[in-house]
N, C-alpha and C positions, 0 to 999 in steps of 0.2 A: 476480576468480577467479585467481589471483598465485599458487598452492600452486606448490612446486619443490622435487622429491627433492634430498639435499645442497645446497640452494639454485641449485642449473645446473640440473634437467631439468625442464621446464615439465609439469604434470599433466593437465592441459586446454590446450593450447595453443588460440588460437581468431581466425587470421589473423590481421590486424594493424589491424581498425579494427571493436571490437565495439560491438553496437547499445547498452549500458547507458552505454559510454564516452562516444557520443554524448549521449545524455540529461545525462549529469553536464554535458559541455563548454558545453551550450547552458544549461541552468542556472547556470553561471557566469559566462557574458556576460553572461545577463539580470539578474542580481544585481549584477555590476561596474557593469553600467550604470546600473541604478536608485538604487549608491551612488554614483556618480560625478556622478551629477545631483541629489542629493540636495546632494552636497558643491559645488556650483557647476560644476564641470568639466565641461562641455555638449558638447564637443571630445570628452573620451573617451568619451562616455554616447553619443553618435552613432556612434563607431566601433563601440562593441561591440556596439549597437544592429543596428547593418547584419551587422555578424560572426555574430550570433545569427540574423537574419533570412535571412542566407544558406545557414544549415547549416539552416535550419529546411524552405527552397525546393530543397534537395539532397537531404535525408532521404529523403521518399516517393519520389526517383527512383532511389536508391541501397536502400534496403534494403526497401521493399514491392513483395513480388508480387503485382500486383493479379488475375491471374490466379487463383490458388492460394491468396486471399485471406489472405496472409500476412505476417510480418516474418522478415525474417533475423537471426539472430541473430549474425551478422558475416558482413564481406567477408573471402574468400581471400586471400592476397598476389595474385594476378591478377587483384582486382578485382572476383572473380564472389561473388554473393551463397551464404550457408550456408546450408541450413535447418532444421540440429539444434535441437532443440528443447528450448528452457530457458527460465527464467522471468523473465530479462534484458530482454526487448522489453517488458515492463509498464512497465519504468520511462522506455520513451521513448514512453508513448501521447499525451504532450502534442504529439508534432512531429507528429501525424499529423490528417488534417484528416477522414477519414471515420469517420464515427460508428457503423457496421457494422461496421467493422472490426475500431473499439476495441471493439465488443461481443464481435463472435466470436472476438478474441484471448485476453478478459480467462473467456471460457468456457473456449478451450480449455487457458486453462494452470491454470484450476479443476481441471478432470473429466482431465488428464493429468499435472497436477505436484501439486494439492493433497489432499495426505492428511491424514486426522481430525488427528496428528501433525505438520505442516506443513508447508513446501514442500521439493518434491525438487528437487535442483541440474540435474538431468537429464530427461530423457523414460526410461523402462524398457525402452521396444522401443530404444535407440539401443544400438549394439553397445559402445560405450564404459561403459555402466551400472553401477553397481558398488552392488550392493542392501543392502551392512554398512559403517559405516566401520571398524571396527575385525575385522578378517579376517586379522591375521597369517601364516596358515599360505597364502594364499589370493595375497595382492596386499600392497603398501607402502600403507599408511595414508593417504596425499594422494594417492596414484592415486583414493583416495575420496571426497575430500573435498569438490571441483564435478563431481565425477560420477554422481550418486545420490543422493548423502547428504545428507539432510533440513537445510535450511538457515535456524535461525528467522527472521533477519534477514528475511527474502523474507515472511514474513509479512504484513508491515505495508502492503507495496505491493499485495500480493495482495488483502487484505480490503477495502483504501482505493478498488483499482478496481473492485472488487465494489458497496460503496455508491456508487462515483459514480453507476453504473448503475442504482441506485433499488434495491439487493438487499441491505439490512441484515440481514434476518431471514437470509441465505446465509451474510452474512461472519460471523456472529454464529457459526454454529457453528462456527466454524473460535479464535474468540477464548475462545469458552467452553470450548474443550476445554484452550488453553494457559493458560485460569484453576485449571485442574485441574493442569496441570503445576505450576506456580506455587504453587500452596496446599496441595497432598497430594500431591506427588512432588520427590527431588530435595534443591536447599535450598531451604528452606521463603521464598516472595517471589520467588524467582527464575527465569527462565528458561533453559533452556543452549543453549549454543552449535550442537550438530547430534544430531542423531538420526540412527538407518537408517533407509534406507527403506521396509522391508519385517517384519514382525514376527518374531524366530528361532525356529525349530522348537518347536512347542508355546505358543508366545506368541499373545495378542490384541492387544498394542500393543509399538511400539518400545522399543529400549532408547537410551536416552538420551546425549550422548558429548559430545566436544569440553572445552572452557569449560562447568563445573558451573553457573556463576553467569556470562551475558555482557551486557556492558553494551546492546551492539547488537543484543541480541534482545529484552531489557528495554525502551527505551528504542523500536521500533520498537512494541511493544504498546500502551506506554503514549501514544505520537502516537497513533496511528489511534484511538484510544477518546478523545482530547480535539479533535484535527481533524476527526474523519470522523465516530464514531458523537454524540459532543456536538455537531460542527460546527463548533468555536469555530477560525476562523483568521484569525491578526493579521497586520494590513498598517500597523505602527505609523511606518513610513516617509511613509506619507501619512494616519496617523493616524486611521485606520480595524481595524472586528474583522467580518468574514465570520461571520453567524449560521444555521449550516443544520443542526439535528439532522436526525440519522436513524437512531433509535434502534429496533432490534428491537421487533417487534411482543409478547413478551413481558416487554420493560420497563414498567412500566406508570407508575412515577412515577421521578425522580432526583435525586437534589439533589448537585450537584459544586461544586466550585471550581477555575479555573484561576488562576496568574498569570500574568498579562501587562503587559509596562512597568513603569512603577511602580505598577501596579493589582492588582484582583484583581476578576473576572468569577465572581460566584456567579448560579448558575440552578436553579431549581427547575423541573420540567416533569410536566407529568400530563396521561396522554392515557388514552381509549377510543375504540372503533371509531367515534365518531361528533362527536368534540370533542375539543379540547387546550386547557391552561393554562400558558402560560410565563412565567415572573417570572425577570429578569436584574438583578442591583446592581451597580455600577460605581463603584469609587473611586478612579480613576484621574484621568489629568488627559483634557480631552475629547476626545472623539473621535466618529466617526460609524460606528453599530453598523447594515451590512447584514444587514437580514431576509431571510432566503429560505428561507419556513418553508412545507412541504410544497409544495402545487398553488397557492398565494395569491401575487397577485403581489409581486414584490421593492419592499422599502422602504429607504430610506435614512432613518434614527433619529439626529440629533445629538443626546447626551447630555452631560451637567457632569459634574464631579466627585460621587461620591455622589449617584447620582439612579440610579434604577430605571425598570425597563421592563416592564410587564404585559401578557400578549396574553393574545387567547381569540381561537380558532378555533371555528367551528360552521358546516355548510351552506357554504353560498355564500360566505363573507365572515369575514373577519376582522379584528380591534377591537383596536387601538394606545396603552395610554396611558401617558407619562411623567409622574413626579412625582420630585418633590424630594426632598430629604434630609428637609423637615418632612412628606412625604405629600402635600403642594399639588399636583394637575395641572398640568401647563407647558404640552403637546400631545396631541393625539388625532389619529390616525389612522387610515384604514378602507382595507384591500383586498378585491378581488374575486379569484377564482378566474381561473388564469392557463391559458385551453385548451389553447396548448402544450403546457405543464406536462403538463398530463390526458395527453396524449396522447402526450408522448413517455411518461410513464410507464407508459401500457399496454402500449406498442412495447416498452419495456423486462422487464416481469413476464413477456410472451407468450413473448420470445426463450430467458430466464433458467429459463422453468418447467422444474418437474424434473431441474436440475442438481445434480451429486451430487461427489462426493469421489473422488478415482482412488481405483481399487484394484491392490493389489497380485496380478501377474501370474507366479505362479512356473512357471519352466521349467529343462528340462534342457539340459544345454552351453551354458551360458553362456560367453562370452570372458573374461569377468574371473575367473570362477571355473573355470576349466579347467585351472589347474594349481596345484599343490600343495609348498609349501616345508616341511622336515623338517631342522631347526630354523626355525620359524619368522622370516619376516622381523623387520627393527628397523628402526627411525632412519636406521640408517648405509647400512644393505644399499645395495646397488649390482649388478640383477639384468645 
């Protein structure tokens, strides 16, 4: 969140150590590390190793309010935690070890930041809110920009921590509506950069703004529909692909293709309320394909090059079988229903029921809208 009027006045300032900063830093170590061990270098892969594991042992005591069951969304310069409310602390729910948390967090930035239109940069009760980015006569344009204003980028982590929490059918409507932006609004395939947050006078939906066509609002759509609602995520460093659809209960069948390596991961999948059928082809070079398919417990699948994987789910139990490139059987596998599973998923639908989309909350005297320029601000203004 970087916007700065004439490039010197910070628009959002937001102390000097914010909670998403942390999330990227600790993803960074973990990645230096895992390629630094990859590359032989066991020396740096230890440092950054312990550097990751430190900020990760500092996180909950620096920016969760366990009280107030919360995340800050940065420290003060003094140190002290913020509690404005943005949709930054999703991206650090991996440093956090309580699973309540990350539910109650990943709800409230739902039903307070996620609009049918997508995420707002802000909270709308926080006095800094600025509900248009484009308000010329009103405020300077990046006084809008991480202040309100709908931010598609934020999408992708929003719906992502949705299904981790077993809520496809939630995130779903939140992807299906930016399917509409994408394909009858706008340019036609693309989505843009921001939206307002609030519909203008006489409107049912926002007006559109920013980057007509942004790569990183695109590109955030299209991960969480291949990682999260397909499932398909590659660990091609140790030569592994994480297989966990969780596809909306009105998908009914899919046939996608990802690539991956020098591969390509096609799967067909076909469910109803009471069975599923999954067919994965793989012609890459081998690797071992993690199942973690619905309530059944996890399998670890080594496949060749060109060999397929066929499952059927029903009941209790689920039927594993590989074949070859000529259709020959190689291995069979069978799991059972993982009670866990069961049961954290109920915990989860219970918490999640009836979670809905903020709404917008219009009032009078607003701070951001309270005064009024005649000629309209520009670029340059300097209030």
């Amino acid at each position: 969140m970087d916007a700065k009027r004439q490039s010197k006045y910070p628009c959002s300032p937001r102390g000097n150590r914010a909670v998403d900063v942390q999330a990227l830093w600790y993803t960074q170590l973990t990645n230096a590390s895992d390629l630094a061990r990859y590359m032989n270098r066991e020396e740096d892969a230890q440092r950054w190793n312990l550097a990751a594991e430190r900020l990760r042992s500092n996180f909950e005591q620096d920016f969760v309010d366990t009280a107030a069951q919360s995340i800050y969304d940065h420290l003060n310069t003094d140190g002290s935690g913020d509690a404005q409310f943005r949709p930054n602390a999703i991206y650090a729910l991996d440093l956090v070890s309580d699973p309540d948390l990350k539910m109650h967090e990943t709800k409230e930035v739902w039903e307070r930041l996620v609009y049918p239109w997508g995420v707002s940069s802000l909270d709308q009760s926080d006095e800094q809110f600025h509900p248009y980015h484009e308000q010329w006569y009103r405020y300077h344009k990046d006084d809008a920009y991480h202040n309100g204003t709908i931010w598609l980028w934020n999408n992708g982590m929003a719906m992502q921590r949705m299904i981790e929490n077993g809520q496809a059918d939630i995130a779903y409507t939140l992807f299906r509506n930016m399917n509409r932006q994408a394909l009858a609004e706008g340019a036609v395939g693309s989505l843009s950069e921001n939206a307002d947050a609030w519909p203008r006078a006489g409107q049912t939906w926002v007006r559109r703004s920013g980057t007509f066509l942004q790569a990183w609002s695109n590109s955030e759509h299209i991960r969480v529909w291949n990682q999260y609602f397909l499932g398909i995520r590659p660990d091609m460093l140790n030569h592994s692909i994480t297989i966990d659809p969780q596809l909306p209960s009105e998908l009914k069948v899919v046939d996608s293709r990802v690539n991956i390596g020098d591969g390509t991961l096609r799967m067909i999948i076909a469910k109803n309320n009471v069975s599923g059928t999954y067919r994965y082809e793989w012609t890459g070079t081998p690797v071992t394909l993690k199942l973690d398919i619905d309530s059944y417990q996890t399998l670890d699948v080594p496949v060749s090059t060109d060999h397929s994987v066929s499952i059927r789910t029903e009941g209790a139990r689920m039927t594993v079988d590989v074949s070859d490139a000529s259709g020959k059987k190689t291995a069979n596998y069978v799991a059972e229903r993982d009670a866990l599973k069961q049961e954290q998923k109920k915990q989860q639908d219970d918490y999640f029921m009836n979670t809905h989309f903020a709404k917008p909350s219009y009032r009078e005297n607003m701070k951001s809208m309270s005064r009024y320029f005649d000629p309209p601000l520009t670029y340059q203004s300097v209030e």
